[in-house]
N, C-alpha and C positions, 0 to 999 in steps of 0.2 A: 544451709548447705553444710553445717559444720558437721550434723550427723553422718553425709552422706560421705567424706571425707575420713569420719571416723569410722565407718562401716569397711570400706575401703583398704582404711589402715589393718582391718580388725582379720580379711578375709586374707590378709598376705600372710596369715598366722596357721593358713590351711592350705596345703600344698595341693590336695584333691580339688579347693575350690581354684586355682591357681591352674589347672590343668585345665578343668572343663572352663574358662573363661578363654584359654589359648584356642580350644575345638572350637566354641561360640567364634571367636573371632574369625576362623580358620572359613567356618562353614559361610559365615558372613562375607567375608572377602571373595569365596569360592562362587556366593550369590549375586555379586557385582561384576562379579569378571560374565559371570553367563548374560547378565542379561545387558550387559555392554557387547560381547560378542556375538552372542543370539539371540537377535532382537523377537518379538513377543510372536511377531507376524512369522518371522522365519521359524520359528520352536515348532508353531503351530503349521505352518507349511512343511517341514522337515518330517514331523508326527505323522503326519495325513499322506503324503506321498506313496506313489506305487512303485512300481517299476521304473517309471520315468527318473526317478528320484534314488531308490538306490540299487538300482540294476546292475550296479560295478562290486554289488557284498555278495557276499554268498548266502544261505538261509542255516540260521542256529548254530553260526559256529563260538568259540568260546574265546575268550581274550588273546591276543597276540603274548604276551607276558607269561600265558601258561606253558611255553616253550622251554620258559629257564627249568620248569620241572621235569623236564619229559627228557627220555633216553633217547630218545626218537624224535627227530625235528620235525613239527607238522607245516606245510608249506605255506604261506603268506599268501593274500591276494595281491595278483600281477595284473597290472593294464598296462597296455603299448599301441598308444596311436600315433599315429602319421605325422611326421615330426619330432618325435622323442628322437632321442641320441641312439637307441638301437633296431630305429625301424628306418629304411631306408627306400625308397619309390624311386623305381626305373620306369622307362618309357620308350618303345620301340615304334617305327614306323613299320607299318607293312604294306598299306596299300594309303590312297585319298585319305578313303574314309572306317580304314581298321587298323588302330593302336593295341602296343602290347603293354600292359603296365605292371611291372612287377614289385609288391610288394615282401619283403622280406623285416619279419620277428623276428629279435636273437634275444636270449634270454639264459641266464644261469638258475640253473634248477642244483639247489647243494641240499635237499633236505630227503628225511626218511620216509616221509610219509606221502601218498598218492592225493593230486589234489583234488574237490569236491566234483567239480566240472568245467567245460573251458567253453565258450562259445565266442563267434566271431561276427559281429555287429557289421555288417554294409551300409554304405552310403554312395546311393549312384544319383548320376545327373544324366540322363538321355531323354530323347523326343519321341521316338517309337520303337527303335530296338532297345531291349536290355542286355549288357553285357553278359559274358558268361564266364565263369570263375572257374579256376581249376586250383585245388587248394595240396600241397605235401609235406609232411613232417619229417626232418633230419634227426636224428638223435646223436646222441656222444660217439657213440660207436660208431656208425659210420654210415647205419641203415636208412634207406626212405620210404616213407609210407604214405602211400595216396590216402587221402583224406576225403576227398569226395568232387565230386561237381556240380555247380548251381548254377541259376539263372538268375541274377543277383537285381533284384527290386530297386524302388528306390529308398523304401526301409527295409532291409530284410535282417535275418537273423541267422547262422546255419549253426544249429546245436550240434559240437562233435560228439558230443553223450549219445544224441539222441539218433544217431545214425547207422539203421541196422546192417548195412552193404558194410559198412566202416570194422561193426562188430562181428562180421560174419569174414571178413579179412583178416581178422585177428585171431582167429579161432575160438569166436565165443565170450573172451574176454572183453570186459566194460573198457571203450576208450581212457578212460579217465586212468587205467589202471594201464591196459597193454598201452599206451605210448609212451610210457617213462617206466615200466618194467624190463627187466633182464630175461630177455628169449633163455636163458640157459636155466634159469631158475624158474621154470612153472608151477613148481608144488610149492614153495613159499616166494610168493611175487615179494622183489628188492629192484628198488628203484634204482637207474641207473644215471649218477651224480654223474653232472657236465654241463655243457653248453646244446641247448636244444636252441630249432630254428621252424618257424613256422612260415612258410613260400603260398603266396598267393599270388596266382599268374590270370589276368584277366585281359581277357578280348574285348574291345568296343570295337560298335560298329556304325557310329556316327562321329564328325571329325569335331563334335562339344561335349563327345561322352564323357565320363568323369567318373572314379572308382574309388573311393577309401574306407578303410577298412578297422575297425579296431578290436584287437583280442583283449578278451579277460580270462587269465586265469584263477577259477577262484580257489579258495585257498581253506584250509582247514581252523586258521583261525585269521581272527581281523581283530585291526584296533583294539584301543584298551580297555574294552568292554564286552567286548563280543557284538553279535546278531542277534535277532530275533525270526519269527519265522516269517515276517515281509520285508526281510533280508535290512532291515533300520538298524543303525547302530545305536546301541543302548547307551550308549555316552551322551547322545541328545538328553533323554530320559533321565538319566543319574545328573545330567548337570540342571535341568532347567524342572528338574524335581526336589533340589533344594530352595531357589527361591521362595515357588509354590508353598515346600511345606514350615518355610520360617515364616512367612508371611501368614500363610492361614492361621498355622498356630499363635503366631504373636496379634495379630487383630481378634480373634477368639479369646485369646486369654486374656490380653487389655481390654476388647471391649467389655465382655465380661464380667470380671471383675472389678472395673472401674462402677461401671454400670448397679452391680449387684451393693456397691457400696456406699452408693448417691442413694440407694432406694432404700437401703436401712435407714441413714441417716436419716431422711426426710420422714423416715415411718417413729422413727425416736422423738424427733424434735417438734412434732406437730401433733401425735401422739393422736388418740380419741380414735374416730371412726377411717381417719388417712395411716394410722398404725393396723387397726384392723382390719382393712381392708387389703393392706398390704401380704398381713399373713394368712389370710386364706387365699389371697393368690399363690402364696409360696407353697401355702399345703396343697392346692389342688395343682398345682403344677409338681409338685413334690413324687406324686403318683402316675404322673402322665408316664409315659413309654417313649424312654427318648429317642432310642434307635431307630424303635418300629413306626414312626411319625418322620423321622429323618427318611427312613426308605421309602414311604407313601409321597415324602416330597417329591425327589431323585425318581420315582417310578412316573409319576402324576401331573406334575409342575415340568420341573425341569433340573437337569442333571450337572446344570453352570455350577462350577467350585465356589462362585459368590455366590448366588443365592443360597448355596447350603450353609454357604458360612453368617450367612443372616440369620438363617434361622435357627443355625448352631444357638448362636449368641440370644436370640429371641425366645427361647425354650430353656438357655440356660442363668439368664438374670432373677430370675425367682427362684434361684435353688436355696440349698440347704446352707449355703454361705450368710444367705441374710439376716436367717435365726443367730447364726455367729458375730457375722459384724451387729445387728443390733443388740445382744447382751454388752459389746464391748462398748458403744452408743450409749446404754443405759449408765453407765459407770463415768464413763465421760463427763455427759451430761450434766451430773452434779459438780462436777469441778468448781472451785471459787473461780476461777477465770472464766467460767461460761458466765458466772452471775453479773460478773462485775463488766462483762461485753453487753449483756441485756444493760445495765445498771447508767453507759453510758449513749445507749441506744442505735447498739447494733441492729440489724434488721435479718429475717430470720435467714435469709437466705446467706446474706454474710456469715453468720454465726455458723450456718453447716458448712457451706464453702473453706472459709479461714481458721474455724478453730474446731470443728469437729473431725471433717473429716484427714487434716494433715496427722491428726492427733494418733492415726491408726497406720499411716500407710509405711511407718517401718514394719511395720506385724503385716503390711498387706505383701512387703515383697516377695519374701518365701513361699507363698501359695502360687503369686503371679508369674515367678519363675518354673515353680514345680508344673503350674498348671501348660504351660508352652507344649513342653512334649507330648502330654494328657492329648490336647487336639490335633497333635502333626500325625500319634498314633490314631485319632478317630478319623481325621482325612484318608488313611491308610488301609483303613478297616472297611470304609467306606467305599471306595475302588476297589478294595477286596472283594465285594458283595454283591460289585456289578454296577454301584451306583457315583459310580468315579466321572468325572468330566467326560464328553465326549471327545474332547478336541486334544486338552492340555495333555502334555508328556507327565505322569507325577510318580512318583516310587508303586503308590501302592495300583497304579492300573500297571505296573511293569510286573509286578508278583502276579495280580490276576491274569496277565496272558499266560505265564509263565503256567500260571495252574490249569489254566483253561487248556493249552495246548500242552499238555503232558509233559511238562520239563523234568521234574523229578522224574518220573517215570522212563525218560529216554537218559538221564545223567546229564542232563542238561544245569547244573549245579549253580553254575554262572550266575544264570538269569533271574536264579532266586536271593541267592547269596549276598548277591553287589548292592541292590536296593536296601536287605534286611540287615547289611552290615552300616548302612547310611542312617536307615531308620535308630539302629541299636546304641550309635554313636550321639546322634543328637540327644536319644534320651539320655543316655550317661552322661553329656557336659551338663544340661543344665541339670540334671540330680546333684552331681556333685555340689552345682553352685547354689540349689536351693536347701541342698542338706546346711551346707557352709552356713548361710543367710540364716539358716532357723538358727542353728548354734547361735549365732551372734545376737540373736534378736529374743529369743525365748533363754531366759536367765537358765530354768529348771533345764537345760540341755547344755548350758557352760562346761559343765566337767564330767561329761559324755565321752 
C-alpha cells in the first residue's frame, strides 16, 4: 500500500489531476443519487412511456433555465387540478336528477411569449347520460370568450388548439395565440400580462353524475433539461445515463485490461506452445473489425447494453496490449526474486499471481484510467449508430434521437448539447487524471 499512498501524495502535486478526480467524484455521487432515486424499473418505465406518462410536457421544448437568457420570457408549463389552491368546484341544484358544477382556473400569466398549447383533460362518472360541458375564458382585460361545448366522456380530451369554431371566433388566429394576445395589437401579437381564468360549467343529468376536469397549459419551456419529441423529460436520460456509462466503461476497461494482463503473463511464464498460441490469437484478432462485428452483434443477437459489453471485452482481451505487457513480462521474468520464489518452490501460478503480475500494475493504472472514457465514448458511438439498448435511457441514444428527429435542423441545440457536454466532461476528468498517473509513473515524462 505504501506506493499507493505515495502515488496519492505525488498526484496532489497536479492541480489538473486534482480537478478531474473532484468531476470523477462528482459524476459518481451524481450516479448514486440516480439510482437511489430512480430505481432501474422506474428509468426503464419513465423511458418507455406514452402519453399516459408524460402528457402534462409539451413536445421539444428547451430547458426552463434558458429564460435567464432571453429578453422575452417564454411561459412555463401550468397544470391545475381539482383541488389545487386556485381551482375551485361549485355545485348547483336544479332539478332531482340535474346539477350544475362549476369549475373555475385562475392563473397568472407574467410572461412574453404565447404558450405551445392548452388542452383540458375530463373525468366523468355517469350510468347513461353524459354530462355536457360548456367551457369560457376571461382575460386581464375584462373580455370573455366562449371556448367551445362538449359532451364530456368518461375520458375525454377537448384540444382548445385544435378547435376550428374556436379559431374561426377569433378571426383566424391559432388559440394558443388569440387568447392571451392584445385585440389592439394584431400586426405584432403581445401578450396581455395578468390574471387569466378558465370557467367550465357542466350539466349532469343523473343524481351520481360526477365531472372534473384538469387544465394543462404547456409551456414553451419545461424542466431543467427540456423535452423530447414524446414529450419525456431528458433529465431522466442525462441522469440515469451516467450510471450507464461509468459503469460500462469501468467494467470494460477493468475487465479488459485486467483480463489482457493475466493472458501475457501466463503467455511469458509457461512460454513454448501456451506463449504461442497466445500470440496468434492476438495477431488474428489484431485484424478482426471491431466495430463492424460489434454492429453484426446489436443487429443479429441483441441490442442489451450487457451483452455488448461482453463482447466488448471478449474481442478486446487479445489486443495489442498483450504484445506490451508481455515485453514488460519478459524483463520481469528474469528478476533475482522471480529465481529465488522458483528456488523456494513457489508454484506457477503463485509466481504470476504475487510476483509477476503486481510488479506491472502501477504502469497498468494510467492506461486503465485513460482507457474508462475510450469505452463510455464507444457506448455512445454505439447508440449513435442505432445499436444503443432498446429500453435503457443512455447519453448517446439521446444524441441519436436528437439526430434522427431533426434537432439541429429545427435549433433544437438543447437536446444535443446537454448529453455531449456530459460525454465531454467525463472524458476530460479522467484525461486529466491518467495524463497525472503517466507523469508519476513513466520517469521519461517527470519534467514534462
Amino acid at each position: 500500500m505504501k506506493w499507493l499512498q505515495q502515488t496519492l501524495k505525488d498526484i496532489r502535486q497536479y492541480p489538473s489531476a486534482i480537478i478531474g478526480l473532484v468531476l470523477i467524484l462528482s459524476m459518481v455521487v451524481l450516479a448514486l443519487y440516480t439510482i437511489i432515486t430512480i430505481p432501474y424499473s422506474e428509468a426503464i418505465r419513465l423511458w418507455r412511456g406514452g402519453e399516459e406518462v408524460w402528457g402534462e410536457n409539451p413536445r421539444t421544448v428547451p430547458p426552463a433555465w434558458t429564460n435567464w437568457f432571453r429578453d422575452k420570457k417564454m411561459p412555463e408549463t401550468l397544470v391545475l387540478r381539482v383541488g389545487d389552491e386556485d381551482v375551485t368546484k361549485d355545485m348547483a341544484v336544479i332539478s332531482e336528477d340535474m346539477y350544475d358544477i362549476t369549475l373555475t382556473y385562475t392563473f397568472d400569466y407574467p410572461y412574453d411569449g404565447f404558450p405551445q398549447s392548452m388542452n383540458v383533460f375530463f373525468t366523468t362518472q355517469y350510468t347513461a347520460k353524459a354530462p355536457h360541458v360548456s367551457m369560457s375564458w376571461l382575460t386581464p382585460d375584462g373580455r370573455r370568450i366562449r371556448l367551445g361545448d362538449i359532451t364530456a366522456r368518461r375520458s375525454d380530451t377537448y384540444r382548445i388548439d385544435q378547435d376550428d369554431r374556436l379559431t374561426r371566433r377569433l378571426r383566424g388566429v391559432e388559440p394558443r395565440v388569440g387568447l392571451f394576445a392584445d385585440p389592439e395589437k394584431e400586426n405584432t401579437p403581445t401578450t396581455v400580462k395578468g390574471t387569466y381564468t378558465l370557467v367550465v360549467e357542466a350539466t349532469t343529468f343523473e343524481p351520481n353524475s360526477e365531472v372534473d376536469a384538469k387544465f394543462v397549459l404547456y409551456g414553451q419551456v419545461h424542466g431543467l433539461a427540456g423535452t423530447d419529441h414524446r414529450r419525456r423529460d431528458l433529465m431522466v436520460a442525462l441522469l440515469w445515463g451516467t450510471p450507464i456509462a461509468l459503469s460500462f466503461g469501468l467494467i470494460a476497461a477493468l475487465g479488459t485490461t485486467v483480463t489482457t494482463m493475466i493472458i501475457a503473463a501466463v503467455g511469458v511464464w509457461f512460454g513454448g506452445a501456451v506463449d504461442g498460441l497466445i500470440q496468434r490469437i492476438t495477431e488474428i484478432n489484431m485484424v478482426l473489425p471491431f466495430l463492424p462485428i460489434l454492429i453484426m452483434v446489436g443487429t443479429f443477437m441483441s441490442r442489451s447494453i450487457w451483452v455488448l459489453l461482453v463482447w466488448v471485452i471478449a474481442l478486446s482481451i487479445f489486443g495489442g496490449a498483450v504484445k506490451t505487457y508481455r515485453a514488460t513480462f519478459l524483463q520481469v521474468k528474469e528478476a533475482p526474486y522471480i529465481e529465488a520464489a522458483q528456488a523456494y518452490g513457489a508454484s506457477n501460478w503463485r509466481i504470476i499471481v504475487f510476483y509477476l503480475v503486481p510488479r506491472i500494475i502501477p504502469q497498468l493504472l494510467p492506461g486503465l484510467v485513460s482507457a474508462i472514457p475510450a469505452y463510455v465514448f464507444l457506448e455512445a458511438s454505439l447508440a449513435l449508430l442505432g445499436i444503443g439498448d432498446p429500453v435503457l435511457p443512455t447519453w448517446g441514444k439521446l444524441i441519436n434521437d436528437a439526430r434522427a428527429n431533426g434537432a439541429l435542423y429545427n435549433a433544437q441545440y438543447y437536446w444535443v448539447l446537454q448529453p455531449a457536454v456530459l460525454l465531454m466532461v467525463v472524458g476530460l476528468a479522467f484525461a486529466m487524471v491518467g495524463f497525472a498517473l503517466d507523469r508519476i509513473f513513466n520517469p521519461r515524462l517527470r519534467e514534462v
